[in-house]
C-alpha positions as CSV (number, residue, x, y, z in Angstrom):
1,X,0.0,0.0,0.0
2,X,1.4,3.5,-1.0
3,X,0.2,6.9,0.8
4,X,-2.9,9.1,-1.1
5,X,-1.7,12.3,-2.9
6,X,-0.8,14.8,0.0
7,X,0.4,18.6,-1.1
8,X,4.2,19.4,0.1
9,X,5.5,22.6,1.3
10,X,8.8,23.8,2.1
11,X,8.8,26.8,4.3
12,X,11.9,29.3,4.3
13,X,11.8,29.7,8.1
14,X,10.7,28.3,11.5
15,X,7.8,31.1,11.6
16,X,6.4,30.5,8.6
17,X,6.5,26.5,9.6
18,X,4.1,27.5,12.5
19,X,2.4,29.3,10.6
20,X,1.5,26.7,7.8
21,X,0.2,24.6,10.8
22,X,-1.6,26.2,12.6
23,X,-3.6,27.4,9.5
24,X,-4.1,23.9,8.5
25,X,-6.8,22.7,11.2
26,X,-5.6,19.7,11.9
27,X,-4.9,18.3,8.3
28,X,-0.7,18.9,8.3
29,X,1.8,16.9,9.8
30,X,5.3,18.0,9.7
31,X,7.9,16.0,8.3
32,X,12.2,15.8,8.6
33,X,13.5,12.9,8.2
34,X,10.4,11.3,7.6
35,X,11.6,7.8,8.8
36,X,8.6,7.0,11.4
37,X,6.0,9.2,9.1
38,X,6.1,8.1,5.8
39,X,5.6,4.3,6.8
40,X,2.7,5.4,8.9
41,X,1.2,7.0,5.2
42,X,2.0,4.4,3.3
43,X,-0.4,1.6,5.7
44,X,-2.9,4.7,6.0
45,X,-2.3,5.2,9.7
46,X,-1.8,8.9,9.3
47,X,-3.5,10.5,6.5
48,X,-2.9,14.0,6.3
49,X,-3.4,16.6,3.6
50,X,-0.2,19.0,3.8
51,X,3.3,17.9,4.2
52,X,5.4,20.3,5.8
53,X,9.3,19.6,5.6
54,X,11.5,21.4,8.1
55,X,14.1,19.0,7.7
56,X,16.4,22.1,6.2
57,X,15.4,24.9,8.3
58,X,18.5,26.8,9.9
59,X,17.0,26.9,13.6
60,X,16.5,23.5,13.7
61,X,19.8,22.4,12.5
62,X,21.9,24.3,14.6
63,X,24.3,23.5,17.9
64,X,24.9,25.7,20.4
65,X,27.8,24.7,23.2
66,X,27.7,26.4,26.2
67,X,29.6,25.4,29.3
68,X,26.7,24.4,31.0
69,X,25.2,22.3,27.9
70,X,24.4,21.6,24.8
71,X,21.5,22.1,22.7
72,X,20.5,20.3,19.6
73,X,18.6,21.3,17.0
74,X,15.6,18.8,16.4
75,X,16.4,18.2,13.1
76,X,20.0,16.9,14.3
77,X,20.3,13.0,12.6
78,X,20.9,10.2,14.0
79,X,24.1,9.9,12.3
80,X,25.6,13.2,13.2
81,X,25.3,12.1,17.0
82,X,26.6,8.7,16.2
83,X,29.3,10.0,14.2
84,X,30.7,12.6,16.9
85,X,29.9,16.1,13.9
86,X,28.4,17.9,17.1
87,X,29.3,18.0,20.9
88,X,28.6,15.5,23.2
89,X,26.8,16.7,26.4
90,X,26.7,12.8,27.7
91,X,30.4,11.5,27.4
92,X,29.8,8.8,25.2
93,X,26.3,7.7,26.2
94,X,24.2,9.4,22.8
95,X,27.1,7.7,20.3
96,X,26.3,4.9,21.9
97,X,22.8,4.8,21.5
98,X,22.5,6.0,18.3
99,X,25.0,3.4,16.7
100,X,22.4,0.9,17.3
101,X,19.5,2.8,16.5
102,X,17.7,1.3,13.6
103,X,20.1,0.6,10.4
104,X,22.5,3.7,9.0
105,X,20.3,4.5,6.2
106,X,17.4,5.1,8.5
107,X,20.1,7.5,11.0
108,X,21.2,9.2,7.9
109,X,17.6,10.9,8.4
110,X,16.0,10.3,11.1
111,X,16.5,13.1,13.6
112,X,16.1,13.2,17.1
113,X,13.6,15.9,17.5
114,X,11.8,13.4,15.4
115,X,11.9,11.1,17.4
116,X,10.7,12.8,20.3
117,X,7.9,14.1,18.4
118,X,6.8,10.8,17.9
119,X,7.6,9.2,21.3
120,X,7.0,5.6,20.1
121,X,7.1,3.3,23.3
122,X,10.1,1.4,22.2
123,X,11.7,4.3,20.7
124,X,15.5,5.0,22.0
125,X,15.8,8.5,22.4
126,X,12.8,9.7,24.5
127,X,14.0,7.2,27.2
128,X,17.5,8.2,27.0
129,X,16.6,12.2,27.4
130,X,14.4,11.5,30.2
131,X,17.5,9.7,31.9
132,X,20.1,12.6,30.6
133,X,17.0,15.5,32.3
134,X,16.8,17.2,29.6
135,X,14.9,19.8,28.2
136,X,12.7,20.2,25.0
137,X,11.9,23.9,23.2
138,X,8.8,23.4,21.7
139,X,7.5,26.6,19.4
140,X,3.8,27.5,18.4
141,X,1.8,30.3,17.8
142,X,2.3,31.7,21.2
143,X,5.9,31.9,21.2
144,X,8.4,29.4,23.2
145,X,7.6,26.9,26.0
146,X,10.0,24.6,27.8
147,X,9.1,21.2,29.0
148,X,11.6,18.5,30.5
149,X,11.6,15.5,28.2
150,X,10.6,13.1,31.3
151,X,7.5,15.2,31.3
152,X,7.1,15.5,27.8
153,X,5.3,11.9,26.7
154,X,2.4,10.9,28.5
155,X,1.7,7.8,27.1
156,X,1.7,5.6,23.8
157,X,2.6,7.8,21.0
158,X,0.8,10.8,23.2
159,X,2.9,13.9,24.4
160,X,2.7,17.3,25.9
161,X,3.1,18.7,22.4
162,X,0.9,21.2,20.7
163,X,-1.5,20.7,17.8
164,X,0.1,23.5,16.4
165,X,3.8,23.3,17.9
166,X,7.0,22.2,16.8
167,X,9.9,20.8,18.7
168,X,12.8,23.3,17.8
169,X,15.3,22.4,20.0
170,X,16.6,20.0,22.9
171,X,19.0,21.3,25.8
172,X,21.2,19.0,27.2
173,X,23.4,19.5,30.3
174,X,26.7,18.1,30.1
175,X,27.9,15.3,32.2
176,X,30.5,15.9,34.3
177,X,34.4,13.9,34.0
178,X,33.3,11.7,37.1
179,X,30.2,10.9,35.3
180,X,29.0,6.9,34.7
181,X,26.3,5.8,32.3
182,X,25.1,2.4,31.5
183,X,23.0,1.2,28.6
184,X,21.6,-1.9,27.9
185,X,18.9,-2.3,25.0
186,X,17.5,-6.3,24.2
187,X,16.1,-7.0,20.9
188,X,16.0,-10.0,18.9
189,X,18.3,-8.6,16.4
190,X,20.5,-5.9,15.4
191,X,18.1,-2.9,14.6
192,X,14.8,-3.5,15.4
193,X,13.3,-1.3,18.0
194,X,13.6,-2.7,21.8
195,X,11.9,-5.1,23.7
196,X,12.9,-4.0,26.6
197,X,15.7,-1.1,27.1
198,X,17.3,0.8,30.5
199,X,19.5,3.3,30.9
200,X,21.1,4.3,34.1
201,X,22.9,8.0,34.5
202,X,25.1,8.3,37.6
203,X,26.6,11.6,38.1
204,X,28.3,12.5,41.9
205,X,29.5,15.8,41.1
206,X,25.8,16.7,40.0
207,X,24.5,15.4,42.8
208,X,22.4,13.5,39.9
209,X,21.4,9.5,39.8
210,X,18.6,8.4,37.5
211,X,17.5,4.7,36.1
212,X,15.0,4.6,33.3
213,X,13.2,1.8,31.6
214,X,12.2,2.3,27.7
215,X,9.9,0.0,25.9
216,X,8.2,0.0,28.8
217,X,4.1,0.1,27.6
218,X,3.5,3.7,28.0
219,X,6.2,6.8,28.5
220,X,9.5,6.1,30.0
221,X,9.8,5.1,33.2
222,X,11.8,7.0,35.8
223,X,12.7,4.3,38.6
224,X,12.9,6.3,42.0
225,X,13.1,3.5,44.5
226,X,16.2,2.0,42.0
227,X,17.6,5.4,41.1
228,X,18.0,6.0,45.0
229,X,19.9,2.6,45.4
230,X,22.1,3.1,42.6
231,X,23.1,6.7,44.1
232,X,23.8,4.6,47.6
233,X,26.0,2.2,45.1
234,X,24.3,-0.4,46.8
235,X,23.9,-3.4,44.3
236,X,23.0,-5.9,46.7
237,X,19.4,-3.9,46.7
238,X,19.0,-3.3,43.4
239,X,16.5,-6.3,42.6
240,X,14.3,-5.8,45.2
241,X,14.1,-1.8,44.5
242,X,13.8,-2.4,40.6
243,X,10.8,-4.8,40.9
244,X,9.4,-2.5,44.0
245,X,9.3,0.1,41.2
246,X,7.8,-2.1,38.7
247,X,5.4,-3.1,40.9
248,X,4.3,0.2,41.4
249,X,3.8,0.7,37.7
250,X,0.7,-1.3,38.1
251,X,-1.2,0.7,34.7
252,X,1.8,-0.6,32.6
253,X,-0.2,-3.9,32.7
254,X,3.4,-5.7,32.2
255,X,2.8,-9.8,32.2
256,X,5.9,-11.9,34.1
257,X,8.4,-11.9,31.2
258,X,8.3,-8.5,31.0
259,X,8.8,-7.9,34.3
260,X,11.7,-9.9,33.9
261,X,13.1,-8.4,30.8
262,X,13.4,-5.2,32.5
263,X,14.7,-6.0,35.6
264,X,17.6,-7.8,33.9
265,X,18.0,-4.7,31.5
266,X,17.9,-2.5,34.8
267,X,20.2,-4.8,36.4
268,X,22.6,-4.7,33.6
269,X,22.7,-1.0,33.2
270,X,23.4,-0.2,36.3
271,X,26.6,-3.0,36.5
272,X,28.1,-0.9,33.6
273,X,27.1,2.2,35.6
274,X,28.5,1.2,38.6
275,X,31.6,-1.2,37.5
């Protein structure tokens, strides 16, 4: 199946984007790397009537490198993260995860705002943004609002995010040299999106600890009862907190495997955090 005919725009700047969509009630989708969108078309899932391609706008594409952080534009690939072309707020841990993240064609376009956007359940980089606190920029017809990404999806492929807003930009505050990270994403082969993925941010000279499960039926989850063991480096309690927090999460409706794949993901990512 192939998506209906759909008109295509290019706007010259990030004003007359908003514009475009806000005018369109409803019947525009914005587009970048198009990577999630255009299969959604094609099987009819998302049937819109305007295409409007940021992909090239200026403000989204840009860096800036402060010595507090960095902020990314949203239409930042995939591949420029994996492939070290801008800073790295997180010492290693976005490289990381974008290496695996789908195949290198797919990076070559896909962009993280994108992703964000989108906030698919087993998607890499809303988890991994939540864990790293940062920030989105989203932009609408009102002006500029900031939002921490760990409050920014609220469920399965719902967000925070404005009918008639667009993510510009992502702030990121940089790790510091004593920082730790572990990652650990399970999938049946290279690629694919998760089945169950953790990531686990230790940071003593922030005064910052924070474990997070992706893939994880809903938004990520933020796992307080681990994240305070893992600041305590005590391992020995990290089970019992991890499945506490699980627990907890009764409206994730996770059946036993589950619960199993991510306590072992949890467990693993915080070894390499702690090791």
């Amino acid at each position: 199946m192939k998506a209906p005919a759909v008109d295509y725009v290019r706007p010259g700047s990030l004003a007359e984007a908003i514009d475009l969509l806000a005018k369109s009630q409803d019947e525009a989708r914005v587009i970048a790397g198009g990577q999630s969108l255009v299969a959604m078309m094609n099987l009819r899932v998302a049937v819109p009537r305007l295409l409007i391609d940021i992909a090239r706008l200026p403000e989204l594409t840009a860096v800036a490198d402060d010595t507090e952080a960095v902020t990314l534009g949203a239409c930042v690939t995939h591949a420029a993260i994996e492939d070290a072309r801008i800073a790295d707020p997180s010492r290693g841990l976005m490289p990381k995860v974008a290496s695996g993240l789908a195949y290198r064609a797919i990076r070559n376009r896909g962009t993280i705002g994108g992703s964000l956007a989108l906030s698919d359940p087993a998607a890499e980089w809303p988890g991994v943004l939540t864990a790293l606190d940062a920030e989105a920029m989203l932009c609408g017809p009102t002006g500029r609002r900031s939002l921490k990404c760990a409050e920014f999806t609220t469920g399965i492929f719902e967000t925070r995010l404005g009918p008639d807003e667009i993510v510009e930009s992502i702030r990121i505050r940089k790790l510091s040299p004593e920082a730790r990270w572990g990652y650990v994403k399970l999938c049946r082969k290279s690629g694919e999106f998760a089945s169950a993925l953790a990531v686990v941010v230790c940071d003593r000279a922030l005064g910052y600890w924070r474990v997070v499960l992706g893939a994880a039926n809903g938004a990520p989850l933020v796992l307080e009862s681990a994240s305070r063991v893992v600041s305590e480096g005590a391992m020995g309690q990290l089970q019992e907190a991890v499945r506490d927090d699980l627990d907890r999460a009764a409206d994730r409706h996770f059946d036993e495997f589950q619960l199993n794949l991510h306590t072992v993901v949890a467990m693993r990512a915080a070894q390499q955090a702690l090791s």
